[in-house]
C-alpha positions as CSV (number, residue, x, y, z in Angstrom):
1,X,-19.2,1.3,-9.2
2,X,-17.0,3.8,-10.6
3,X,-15.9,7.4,-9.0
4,X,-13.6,10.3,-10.7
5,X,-13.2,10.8,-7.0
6,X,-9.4,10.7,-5.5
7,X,-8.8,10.2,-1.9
8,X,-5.6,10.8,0.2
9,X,-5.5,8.1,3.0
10,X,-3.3,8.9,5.4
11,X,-2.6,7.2,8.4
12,X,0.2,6.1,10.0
13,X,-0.9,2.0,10.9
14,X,0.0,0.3,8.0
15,X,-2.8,-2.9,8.5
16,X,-5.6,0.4,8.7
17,X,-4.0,2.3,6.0
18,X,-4.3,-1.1,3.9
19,X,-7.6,-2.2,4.6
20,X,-9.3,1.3,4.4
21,X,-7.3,1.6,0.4
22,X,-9.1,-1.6,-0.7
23,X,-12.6,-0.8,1.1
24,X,-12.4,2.7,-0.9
25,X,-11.2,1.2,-4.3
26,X,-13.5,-1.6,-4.2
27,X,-16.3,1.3,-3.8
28,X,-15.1,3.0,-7.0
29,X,-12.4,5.5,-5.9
30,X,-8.9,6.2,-6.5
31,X,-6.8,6.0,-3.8
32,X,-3.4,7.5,-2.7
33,X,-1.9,6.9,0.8
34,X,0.7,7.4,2.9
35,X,1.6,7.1,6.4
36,X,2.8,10.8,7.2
37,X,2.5,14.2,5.7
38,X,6.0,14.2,4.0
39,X,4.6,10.9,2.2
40,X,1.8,11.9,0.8
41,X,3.3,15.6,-0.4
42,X,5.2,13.6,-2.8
43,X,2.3,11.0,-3.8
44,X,0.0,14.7,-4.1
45,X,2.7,16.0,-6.3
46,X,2.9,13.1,-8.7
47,X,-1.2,13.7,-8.8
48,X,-0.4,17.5,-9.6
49,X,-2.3,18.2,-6.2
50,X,-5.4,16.7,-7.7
51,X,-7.3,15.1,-4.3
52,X,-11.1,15.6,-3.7
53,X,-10.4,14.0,-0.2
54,X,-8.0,14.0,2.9
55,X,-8.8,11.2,4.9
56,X,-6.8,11.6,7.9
57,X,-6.0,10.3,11.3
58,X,-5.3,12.9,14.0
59,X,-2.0,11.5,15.3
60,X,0.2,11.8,13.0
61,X,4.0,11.8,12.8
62,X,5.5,15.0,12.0
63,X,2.2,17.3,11.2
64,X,-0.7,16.4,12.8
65,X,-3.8,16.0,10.9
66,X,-5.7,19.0,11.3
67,X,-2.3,21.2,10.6
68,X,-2.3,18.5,7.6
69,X,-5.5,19.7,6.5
70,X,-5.0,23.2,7.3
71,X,-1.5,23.3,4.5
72,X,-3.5,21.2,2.0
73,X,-6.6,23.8,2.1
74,X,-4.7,26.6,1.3
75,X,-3.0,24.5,-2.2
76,X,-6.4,23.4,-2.7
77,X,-8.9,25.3,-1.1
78,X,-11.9,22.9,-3.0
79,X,-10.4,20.0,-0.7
80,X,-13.1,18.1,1.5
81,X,-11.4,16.7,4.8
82,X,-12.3,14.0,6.8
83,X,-10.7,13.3,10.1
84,X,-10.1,9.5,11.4
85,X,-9.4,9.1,15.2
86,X,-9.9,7.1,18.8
87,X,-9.6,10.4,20.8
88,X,-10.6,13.9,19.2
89,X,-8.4,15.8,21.6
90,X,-6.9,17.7,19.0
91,X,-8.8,21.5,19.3
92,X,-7.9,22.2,15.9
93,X,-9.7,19.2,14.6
94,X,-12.4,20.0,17.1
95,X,-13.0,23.5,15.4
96,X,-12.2,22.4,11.9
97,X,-15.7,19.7,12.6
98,X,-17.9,22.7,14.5
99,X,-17.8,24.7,11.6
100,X,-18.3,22.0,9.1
101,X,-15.4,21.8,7.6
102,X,-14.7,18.4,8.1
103,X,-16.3,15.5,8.9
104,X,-15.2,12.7,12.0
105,X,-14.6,9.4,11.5
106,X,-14.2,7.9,14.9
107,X,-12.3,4.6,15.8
108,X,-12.6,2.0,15.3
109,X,-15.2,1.5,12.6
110,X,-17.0,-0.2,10.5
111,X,-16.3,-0.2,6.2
112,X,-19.9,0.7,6.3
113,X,-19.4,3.4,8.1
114,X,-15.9,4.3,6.4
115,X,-17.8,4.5,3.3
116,X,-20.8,6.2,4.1
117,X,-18.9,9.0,6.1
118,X,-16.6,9.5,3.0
119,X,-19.6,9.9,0.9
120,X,-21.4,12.3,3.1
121,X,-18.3,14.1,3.4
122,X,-17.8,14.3,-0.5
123,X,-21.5,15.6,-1.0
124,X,-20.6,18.7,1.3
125,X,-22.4,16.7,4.4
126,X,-19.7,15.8,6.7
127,X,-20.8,14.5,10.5
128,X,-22.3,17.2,12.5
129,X,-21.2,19.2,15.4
130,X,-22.2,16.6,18.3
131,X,-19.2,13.7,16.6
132,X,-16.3,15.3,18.7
């Protein structure tokens, strides 16, 4: 299967960050990732800011992932997001998934379900309110 579809991983476990690349390039998509916002602003530059997904945990170093998303939607305000986590204490993730603009990934998880949440996500269907 083949995708024009690029998705930003980024996460900061390296073993996750790894196994989640091949399980999304083995489905077809191109795949950037880092494990920390400053990271992947350089791996998004090199890509001239051309990503169709942020796939993000919540915990991050330095930014969190919802303020993650929040910079990246206003560079690219086309930008589907979909948030990664054990624990959705993060309100700003919380509100970012009520209003359906994101969809929740929660950990841990299956590739199956890695790959059919990125896909809902992509089509404009993230998970609904009731996943946080």
């Amino acid at each position: 299967m083949t995708t024009s579809k690029t998705i930003l991983v980024v996460e900061d476990d390296e073993g996750l960050r790894l196994v989640v690349k091949k399980a999304l390039e083995a489905q077809g998509y191109s795949v950037i990732h880092a494990e920390d916002s400053v990271g992947s602003n350089a791996s998004v530059r090199l890509r001239g800011g051309l990503v169709d997904l942020l796939l993000a945990d919540i915990n991050l170093p330095g930014l969190t992932g919802g303020e993650y998303a929040d910079y990246l939607t206003t560079i690219n305000p086309n930008l589907k997001v979909l948030y990664m986590s054990g624990a959705a204490s993060d309100g700003l993730v919380r509100l970012h998934v009520r209003q359906k603009k994101a969809g929740f990934l929660q950990k841990p998880f299956t590739l199956e379900e890695l790959v059919t949440a990125v896909r809902r996500t992509l089509e404009g269907n993230p998970s609904g309110p009731d996943a946080v």
